[in-house]
N, C-alpha and C positions, 0 to 999 in steps of 0.2 A: 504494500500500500504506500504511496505517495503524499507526502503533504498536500499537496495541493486535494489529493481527494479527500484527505483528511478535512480539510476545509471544506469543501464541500457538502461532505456529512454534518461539520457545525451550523453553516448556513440553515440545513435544511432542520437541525433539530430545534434550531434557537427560535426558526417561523412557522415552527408546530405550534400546536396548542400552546398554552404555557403551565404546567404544570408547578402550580406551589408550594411552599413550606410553610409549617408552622411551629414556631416555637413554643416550646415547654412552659418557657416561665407566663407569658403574658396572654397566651394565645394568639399572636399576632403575624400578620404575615411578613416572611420574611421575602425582600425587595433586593432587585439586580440593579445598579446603576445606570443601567442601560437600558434601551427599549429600541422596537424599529423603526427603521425608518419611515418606510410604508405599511400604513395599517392592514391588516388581516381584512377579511370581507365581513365579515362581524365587528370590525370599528376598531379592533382593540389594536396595539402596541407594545404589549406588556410581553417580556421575557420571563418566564418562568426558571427560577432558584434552580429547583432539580434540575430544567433545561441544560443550563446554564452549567452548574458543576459534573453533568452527564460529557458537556462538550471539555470541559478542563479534563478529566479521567480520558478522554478520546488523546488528545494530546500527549499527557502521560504515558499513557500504554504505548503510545506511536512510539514515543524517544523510549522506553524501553526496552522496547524489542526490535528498535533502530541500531542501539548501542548497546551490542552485547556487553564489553570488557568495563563498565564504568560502576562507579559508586551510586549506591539510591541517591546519595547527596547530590552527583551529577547529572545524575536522571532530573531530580528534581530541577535542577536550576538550566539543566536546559531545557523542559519543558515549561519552566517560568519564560525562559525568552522565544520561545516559540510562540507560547499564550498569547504576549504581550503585541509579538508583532503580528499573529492574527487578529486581535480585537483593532489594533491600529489600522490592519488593510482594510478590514470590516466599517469602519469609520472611515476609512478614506472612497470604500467602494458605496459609499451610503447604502449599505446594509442596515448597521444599525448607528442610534448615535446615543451619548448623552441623557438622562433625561433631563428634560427642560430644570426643574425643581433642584436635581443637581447640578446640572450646568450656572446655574442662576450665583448659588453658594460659592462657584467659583468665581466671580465679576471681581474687577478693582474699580472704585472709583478715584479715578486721579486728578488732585487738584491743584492747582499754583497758585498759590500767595502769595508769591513774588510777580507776578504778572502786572506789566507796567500799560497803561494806554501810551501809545504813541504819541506827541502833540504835533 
């Protein structure tokens, strides 16, 4: 199997249904930072949790059974940079983005106080 197919299986798991979680303590559901791009035929955008860590374990297994001779530790961290620059292409392929709610928490507003009017 190829990365590239590998992505491709995420693609298609992440614009399935979205399948959620909930947590023990509050009963609350638990939320992906992300959503897509384009909405489902039923309105929704939502990324589903399970989805979501179903596609990270996809990745995992890829780089483990890519790189026979390495440490779990290496597996790990390079399936962390695989992850990262999947979700990145993902975001650059407007697959998916951001959510709004989160994206927002990231804003700066920047100001000048020193800013002179010209005369």
């Amino acid at each position: 199997m190829t990365i590239e197919e590998i992505v491709g299986q995420i693609i298609e798991e992440l614009t399935n249904i979205p399948t959620r979680v909930v947590t023990d303590d509050n009963k609350a559901f638990m939320e992906v930072s992300y959503e897509l791009v384009n909405a489902r035929t039923d309105g929704s955008r939502e990324i589903g949790v399970a989805n979501f860590v179903l596609c990270t374990n996809k990745v995992y297994q890829f780089v483990k059974h890519s790189y026979k001779e390495i440490t779990d530790e290496q597996v790990r961290e390079i399936a962390a940079n695989h992850w990262s620059a999947i979700i990145q292409t993902l975001v650059n392929n407007r697959i998916i983005r951001l959510r709004p709610s989160i994206a927002r928490k990231n804003f700066k507003v920047i100001t000048n106080n020193n800013y002179k009017k010209s005369a």
